[in-house]
C-alpha positions in Angstrom: 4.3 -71.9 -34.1 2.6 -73.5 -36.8 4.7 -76.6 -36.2 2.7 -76.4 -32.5 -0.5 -76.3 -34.4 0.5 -79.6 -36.4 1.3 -81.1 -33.5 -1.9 -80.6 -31.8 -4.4 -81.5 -35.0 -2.3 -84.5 -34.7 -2.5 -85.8 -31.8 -6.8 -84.9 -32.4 -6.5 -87.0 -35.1 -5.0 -89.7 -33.0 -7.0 -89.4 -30.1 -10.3 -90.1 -32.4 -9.1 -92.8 -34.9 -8.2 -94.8 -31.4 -11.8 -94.3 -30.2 -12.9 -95.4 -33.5 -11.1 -99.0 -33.2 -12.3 -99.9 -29.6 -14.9 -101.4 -28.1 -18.5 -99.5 -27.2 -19.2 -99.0 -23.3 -22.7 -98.0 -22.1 -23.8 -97.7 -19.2 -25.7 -101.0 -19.9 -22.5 -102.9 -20.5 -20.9 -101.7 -18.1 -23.2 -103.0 -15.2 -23.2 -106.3 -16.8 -19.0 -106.6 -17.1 -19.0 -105.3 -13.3 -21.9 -108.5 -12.6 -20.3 -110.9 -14.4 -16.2 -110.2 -13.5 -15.8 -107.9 -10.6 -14.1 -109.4 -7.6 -16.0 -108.4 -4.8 -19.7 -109.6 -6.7 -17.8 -112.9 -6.8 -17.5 -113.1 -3.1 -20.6 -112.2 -2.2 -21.8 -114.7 -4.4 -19.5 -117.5 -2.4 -20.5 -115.8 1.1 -24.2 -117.1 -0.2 -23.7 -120.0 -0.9 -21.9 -120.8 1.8 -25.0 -120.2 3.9 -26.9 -122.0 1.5 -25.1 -124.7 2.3 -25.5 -124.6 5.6 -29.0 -125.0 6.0 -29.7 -128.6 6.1 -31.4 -130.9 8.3 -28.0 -132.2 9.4 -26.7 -129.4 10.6 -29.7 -128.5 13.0 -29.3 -132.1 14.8 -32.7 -133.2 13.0 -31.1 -136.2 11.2 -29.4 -139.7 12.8 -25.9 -140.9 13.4 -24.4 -143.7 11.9 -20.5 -144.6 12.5 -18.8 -147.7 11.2 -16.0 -148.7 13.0 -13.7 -151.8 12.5 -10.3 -153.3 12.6 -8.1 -156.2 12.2 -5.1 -157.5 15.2 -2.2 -159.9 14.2 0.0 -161.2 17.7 3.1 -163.3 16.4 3.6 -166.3 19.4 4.1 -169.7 19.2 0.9 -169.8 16.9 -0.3 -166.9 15.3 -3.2 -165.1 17.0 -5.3 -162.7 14.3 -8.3 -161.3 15.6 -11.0 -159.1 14.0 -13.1 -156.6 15.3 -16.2 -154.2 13.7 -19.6 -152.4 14.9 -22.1 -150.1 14.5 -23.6 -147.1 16.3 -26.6 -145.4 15.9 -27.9 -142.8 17.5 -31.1 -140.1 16.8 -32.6 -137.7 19.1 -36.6 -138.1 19.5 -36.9 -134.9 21.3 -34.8 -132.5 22.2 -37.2 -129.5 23.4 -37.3 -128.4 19.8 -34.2 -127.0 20.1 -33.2 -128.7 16.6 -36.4 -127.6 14.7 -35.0 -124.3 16.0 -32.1 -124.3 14.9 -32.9 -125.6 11.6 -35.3 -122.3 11.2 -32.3 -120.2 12.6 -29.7 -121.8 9.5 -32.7 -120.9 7.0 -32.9 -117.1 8.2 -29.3 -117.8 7.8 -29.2 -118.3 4.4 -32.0 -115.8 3.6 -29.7 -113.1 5.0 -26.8 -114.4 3.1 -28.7 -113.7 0.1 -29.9 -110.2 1.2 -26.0 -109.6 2.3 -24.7 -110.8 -1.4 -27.5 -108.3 -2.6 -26.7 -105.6 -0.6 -22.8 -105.8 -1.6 -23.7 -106.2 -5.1 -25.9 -103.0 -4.8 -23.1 -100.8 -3.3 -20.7 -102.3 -6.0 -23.4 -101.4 -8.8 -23.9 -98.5 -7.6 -20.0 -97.2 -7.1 -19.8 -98.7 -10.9 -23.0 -96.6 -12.3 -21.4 -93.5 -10.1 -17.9 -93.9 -11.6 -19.9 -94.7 -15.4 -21.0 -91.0 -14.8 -18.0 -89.2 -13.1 -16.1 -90.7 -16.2 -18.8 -89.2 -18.3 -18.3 -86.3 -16.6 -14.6 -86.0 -17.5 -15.0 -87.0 -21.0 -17.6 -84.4 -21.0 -14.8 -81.8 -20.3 -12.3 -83.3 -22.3 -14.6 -82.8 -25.2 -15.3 -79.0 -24.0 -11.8 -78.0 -23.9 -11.2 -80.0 -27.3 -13.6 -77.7 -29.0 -12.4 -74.7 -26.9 -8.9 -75.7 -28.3 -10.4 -75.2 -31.9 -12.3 -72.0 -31.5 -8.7 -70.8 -30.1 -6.7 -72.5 -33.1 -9.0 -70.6 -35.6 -8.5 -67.4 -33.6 -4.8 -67.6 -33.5 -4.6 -68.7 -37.2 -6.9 -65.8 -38.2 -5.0 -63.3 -35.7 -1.4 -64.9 -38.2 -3.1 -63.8 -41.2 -4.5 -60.3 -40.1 -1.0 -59.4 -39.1 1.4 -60.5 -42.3 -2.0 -58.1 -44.2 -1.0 -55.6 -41.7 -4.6 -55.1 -40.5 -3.6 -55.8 -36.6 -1.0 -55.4 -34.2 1.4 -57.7 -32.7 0.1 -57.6 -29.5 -3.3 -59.2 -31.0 -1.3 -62.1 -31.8 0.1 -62.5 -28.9 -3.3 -62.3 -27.0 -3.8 -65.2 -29.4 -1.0 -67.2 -28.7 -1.1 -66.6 -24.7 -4.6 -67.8 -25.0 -3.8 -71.0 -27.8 -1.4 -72.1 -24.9 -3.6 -72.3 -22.1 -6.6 -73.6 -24.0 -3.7 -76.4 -24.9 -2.6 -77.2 -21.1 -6.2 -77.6 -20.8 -6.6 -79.8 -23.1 -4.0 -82.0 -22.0 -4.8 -81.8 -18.4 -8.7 -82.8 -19.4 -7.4 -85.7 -21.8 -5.2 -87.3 -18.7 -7.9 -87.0 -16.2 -10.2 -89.0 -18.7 -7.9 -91.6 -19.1 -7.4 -91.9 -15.1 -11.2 -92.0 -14.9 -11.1 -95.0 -17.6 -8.5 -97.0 -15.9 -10.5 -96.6 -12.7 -13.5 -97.5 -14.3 -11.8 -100.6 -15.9 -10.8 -101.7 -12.0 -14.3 -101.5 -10.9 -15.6 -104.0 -13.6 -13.1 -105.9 -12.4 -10.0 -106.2 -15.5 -6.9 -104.7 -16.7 -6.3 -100.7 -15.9 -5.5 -100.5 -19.5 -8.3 -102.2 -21.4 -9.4 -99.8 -23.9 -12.8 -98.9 -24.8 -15.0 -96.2 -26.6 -17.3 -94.3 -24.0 -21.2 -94.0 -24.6 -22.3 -91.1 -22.6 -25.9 -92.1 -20.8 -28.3 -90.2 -22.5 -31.3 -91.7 -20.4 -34.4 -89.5 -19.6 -34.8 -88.7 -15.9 -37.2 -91.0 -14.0 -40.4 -89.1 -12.2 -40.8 -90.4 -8.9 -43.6 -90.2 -6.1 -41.8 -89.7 -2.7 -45.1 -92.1 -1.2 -44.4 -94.9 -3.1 -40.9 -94.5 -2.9 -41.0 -95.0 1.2 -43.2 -98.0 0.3 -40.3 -100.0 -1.8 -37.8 -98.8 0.4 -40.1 -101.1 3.0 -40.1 -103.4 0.7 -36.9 -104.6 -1.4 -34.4 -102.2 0.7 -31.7 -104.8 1.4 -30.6 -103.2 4.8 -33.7 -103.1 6.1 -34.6 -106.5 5.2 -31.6 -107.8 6.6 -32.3 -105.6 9.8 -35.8 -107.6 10.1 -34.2 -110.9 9.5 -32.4 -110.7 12.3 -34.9 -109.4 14.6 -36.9 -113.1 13.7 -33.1 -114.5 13.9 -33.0 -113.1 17.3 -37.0 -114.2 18.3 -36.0 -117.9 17.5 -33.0 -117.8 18.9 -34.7 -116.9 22.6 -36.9 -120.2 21.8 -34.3 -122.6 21.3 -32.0 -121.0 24.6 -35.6 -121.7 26.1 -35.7 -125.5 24.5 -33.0 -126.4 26.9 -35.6 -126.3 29.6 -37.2 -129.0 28.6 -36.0 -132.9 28.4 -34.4 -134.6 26.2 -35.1 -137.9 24.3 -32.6 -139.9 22.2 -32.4 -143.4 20.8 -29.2 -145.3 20.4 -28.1 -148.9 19.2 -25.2 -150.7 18.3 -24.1 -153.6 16.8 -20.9 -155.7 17.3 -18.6 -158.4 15.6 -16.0 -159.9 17.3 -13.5 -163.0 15.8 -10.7 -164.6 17.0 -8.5 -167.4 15.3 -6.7 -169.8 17.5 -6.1 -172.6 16.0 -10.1 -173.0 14.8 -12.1 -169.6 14.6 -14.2 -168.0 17.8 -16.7 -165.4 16.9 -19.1 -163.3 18.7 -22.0 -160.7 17.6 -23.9 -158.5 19.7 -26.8 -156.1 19.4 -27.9 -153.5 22.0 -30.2 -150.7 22.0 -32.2 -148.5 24.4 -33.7 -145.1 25.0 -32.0 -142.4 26.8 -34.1 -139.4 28.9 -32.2 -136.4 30.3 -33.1 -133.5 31.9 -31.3 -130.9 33.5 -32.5 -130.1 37.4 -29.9 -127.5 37.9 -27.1 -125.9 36.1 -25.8 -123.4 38.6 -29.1 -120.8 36.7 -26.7 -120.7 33.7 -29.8 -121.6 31.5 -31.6 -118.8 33.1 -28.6 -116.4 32.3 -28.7 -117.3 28.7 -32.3 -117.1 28.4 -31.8 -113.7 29.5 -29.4 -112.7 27.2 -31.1 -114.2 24.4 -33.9 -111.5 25.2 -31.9 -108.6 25.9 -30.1 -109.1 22.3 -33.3 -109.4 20.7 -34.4 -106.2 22.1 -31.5 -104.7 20.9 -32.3 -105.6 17.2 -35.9 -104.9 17.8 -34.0 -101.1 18.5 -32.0 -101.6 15.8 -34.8 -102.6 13.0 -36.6 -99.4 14.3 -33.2 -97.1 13.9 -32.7 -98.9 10.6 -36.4 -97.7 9.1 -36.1 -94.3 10.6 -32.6 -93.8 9.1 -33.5 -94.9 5.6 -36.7 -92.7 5.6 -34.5 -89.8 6.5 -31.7 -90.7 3.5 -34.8 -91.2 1.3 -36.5 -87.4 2.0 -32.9 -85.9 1.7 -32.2 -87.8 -1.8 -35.3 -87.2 -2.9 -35.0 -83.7 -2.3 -31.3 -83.3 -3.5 -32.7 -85.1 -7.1 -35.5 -82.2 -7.2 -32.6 -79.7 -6.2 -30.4 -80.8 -9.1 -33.1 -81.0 -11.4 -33.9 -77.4 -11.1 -30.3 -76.7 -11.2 -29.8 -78.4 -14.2 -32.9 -76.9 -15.9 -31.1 -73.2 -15.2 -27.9 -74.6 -16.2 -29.7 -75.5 -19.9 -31.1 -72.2 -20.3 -27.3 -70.8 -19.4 -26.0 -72.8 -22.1 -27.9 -71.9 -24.8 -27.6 -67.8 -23.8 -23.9 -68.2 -23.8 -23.8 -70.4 -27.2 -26.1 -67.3 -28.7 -23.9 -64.9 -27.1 -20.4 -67.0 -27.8 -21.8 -67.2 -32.0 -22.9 -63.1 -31.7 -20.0 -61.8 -30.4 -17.5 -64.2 -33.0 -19.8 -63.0 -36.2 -19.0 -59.5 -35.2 -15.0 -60.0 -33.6 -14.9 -61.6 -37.4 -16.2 -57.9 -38.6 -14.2 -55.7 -36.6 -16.4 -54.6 -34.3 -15.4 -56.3 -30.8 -12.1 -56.7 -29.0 -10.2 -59.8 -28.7 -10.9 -59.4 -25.1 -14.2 -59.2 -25.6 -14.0 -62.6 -28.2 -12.2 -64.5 -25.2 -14.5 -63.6 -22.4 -17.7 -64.4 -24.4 -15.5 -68.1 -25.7 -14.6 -68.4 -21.7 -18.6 -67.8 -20.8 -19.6 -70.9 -23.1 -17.1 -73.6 -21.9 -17.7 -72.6 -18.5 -21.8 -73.0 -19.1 -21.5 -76.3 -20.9 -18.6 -77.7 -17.9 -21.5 -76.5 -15.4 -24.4 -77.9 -17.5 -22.7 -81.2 -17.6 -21.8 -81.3 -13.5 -25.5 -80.4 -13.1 -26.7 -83.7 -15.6 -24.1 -85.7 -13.7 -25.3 -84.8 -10.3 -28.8 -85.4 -10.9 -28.0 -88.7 -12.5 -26.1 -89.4 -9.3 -29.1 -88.0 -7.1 -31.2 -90.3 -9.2 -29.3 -93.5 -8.6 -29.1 -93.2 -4.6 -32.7 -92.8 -4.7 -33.1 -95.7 -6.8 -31.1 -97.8 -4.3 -32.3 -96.9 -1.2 -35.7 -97.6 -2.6 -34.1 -101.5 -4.0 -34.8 -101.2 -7.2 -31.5 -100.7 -8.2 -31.0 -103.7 -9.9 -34.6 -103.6 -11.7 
């Protein structure tokens, strides 16, 4: 037995000089490790600048075309025939019903919604990170609970040893002891490897090695006071979703004006300009420059135009549907997180006041099980009572912290 009770101060001793030698991770630190290497962050990075890119002039049809073309022939006969060709082409289109001033705007709501996407995946992955920071506080939370429940039962087992070699108890006392020493020990264990899952996990979401060790700084922030009016405000404001449910309502109103530009004619400018040589027996060259202005317009199309025009409006009603379903569905998340975060805060106000009755009534009923004057059972219910309250005190922190951060990014300021 006591070489059971060696083993276990050692591997406590372990277990702390470890989290001595490794490096500190807030809460802080840990949102800027998950900005700077997770893998999905990275991509929706690339996806915006990808649509960056895509917003030029060129790309909407709003610049000229220039190709170079050229080449050189060699015809073996009797006397050897080279000839060399080359030209130039230019084209631009004058007018085109607007169509390409409409499309540029449509490649710049483009890009804006590629940067509300990338913030909108960075959000969720920030806010899975901050949820996991806490759920791993959460379990090293418990692992410390059943750590100093693994004392108090050490001391009482130890103590129980001594009593009975004096003669002063039973055998059965000791044995309460030792039943109770071995529990208090799976738990200890079983706490210890759920932490370390809840590490590795955490280590995935900031986006390195399972294994990387580190030294956990519980979050000790104060909980934010919000007003539920100005919270539907920002949510208006800097929610992500929502803005990216309004830029595509104006995606979809420009759209119907360039699928209506194609109504209208169209007037483009072209030119060109030749070389032509040929050597037969002296040298024969030509050059040639052309130009001219080209109108179109389209009389009748079998009413496809009319069919897409159509379309075009229908699909912006839909997103005018959408935007409204959008603001109606984040008001309602907002009320119920609001509420859950005033919930939880009561919660973990009562939880508080449970702690502290069951820490008086854990340190009253040791002082007099140390006397004599209460039962073992009595000892272990009263030890049970406190590591229960301070498991439920911490789930009640943890869930309000986890209330507060879905209110925080439904309302965008997430990121703040």
């Amino acid at each position: 037995m006591k070489n059971k009770l060696i083993i276990i101060i050692v591997i406590l001793m372990i277990s702390f000089f470890k989290l001595e030698a490794q490096e500190a991770l807030t809460l802080e630190t840990a949102v800027q490790i998950a900005l700077n290497n997770n893998l999905n962050i990275k991509v929706a990075k690339n996806d915006a600048e990808v649509s960056a890119n895509n917003a030029t002039k060129g790309n909407a049809g709003l610049l000229p075309n220039l190709n170079a073309s050229g080449g050189v022939n060699y015809s073996e006969h009797s006397s050897d025939e080279v000839s060399s060709s080359g030209a130039l082409n230019f084209s631009y289109t004058l007018f085109d019903g607007f169509g390409g001033k409409y499309n540029y705007q449509i490649l710049n709501l483009q890009k804006e919604q590629g940067g509300l996407m990338a913030r909108y995946n960075i959000e969720n992955t920030i806010s899975s990170v901050i949820s996991g920071f806490y759920q791993l506080s959460k379990a090293y939370d418990d692992f410390e609970s059943a750590m100093k429940n693994l004392e108090i039962s050490k001391e009482r087992l130890l103590r129980s040893e001594s009593k009975y070699e004096f003669g002063n108890i039973n055998k059965l006392e000791v044995l309460n002891a030792k039943v109770d020493f071995n529990s208090d020990s799976t738990s200890y264990l079983q706490t210890q490897q759920s932490y370390e899952e809840a590490s590795r996990e955490m280590n995935v979401l900031l986006g390195r090695k399972a294994e990387t060790k580190f030294q956990l700084v519980p979050d000790g922030s104060e909980f934010q006071v919000f007003s539920l009016l100005g919270l539907k405000k920002e949510t208006l404001e800097k929610n992500a979703e929502y803005l990216i449910a309004a830029n595509q309502l104006r995606q979809k109103e420009t759209e119907v004006k360039e699928t209506k530009s194609g109504q209208l004619p169209s007037v483009s400018l072209n030119s060109s300009y030749s070389y032509y040589e040929n050597e037969i027996a002296g040298t024969n060259s030509n050059t040639q420059l052309t130009g001219g202005v080209t109108v179109s317009f389209n009389i009748f199309d079998g009413k496809r135009k009319k069919t897409q025009i159509a379309n075009a409006k229908i699909e912006k009603l839909n997103s005018e549907l959408e935007y409204q379903n959008t603001e109606l569905e984040l008001e309602k998340e907002l009320v119920n997180a609001y509420a859950d975060y005033q919930y939880n805060l009561k919660i973990l106000s009562l939880q508080e006041d449970a702690l502290e009755a069951a820490q008086l009534n854990f340190d009253q009923t040791k002082e007099y099980y140390n006397l004599g004057q209460v039962t073992s059972t009595t000892f272990r219910e009263a030890q049970q009572n406190l590591i229960e309250a301070r498991n439920s005190k911490s789930s009640a922190r943890y869930d309000a912290k986890l209330s507060e951060v879905t209110i925080k990014k439904i309302s965008g300021t997430l990121l703040k």
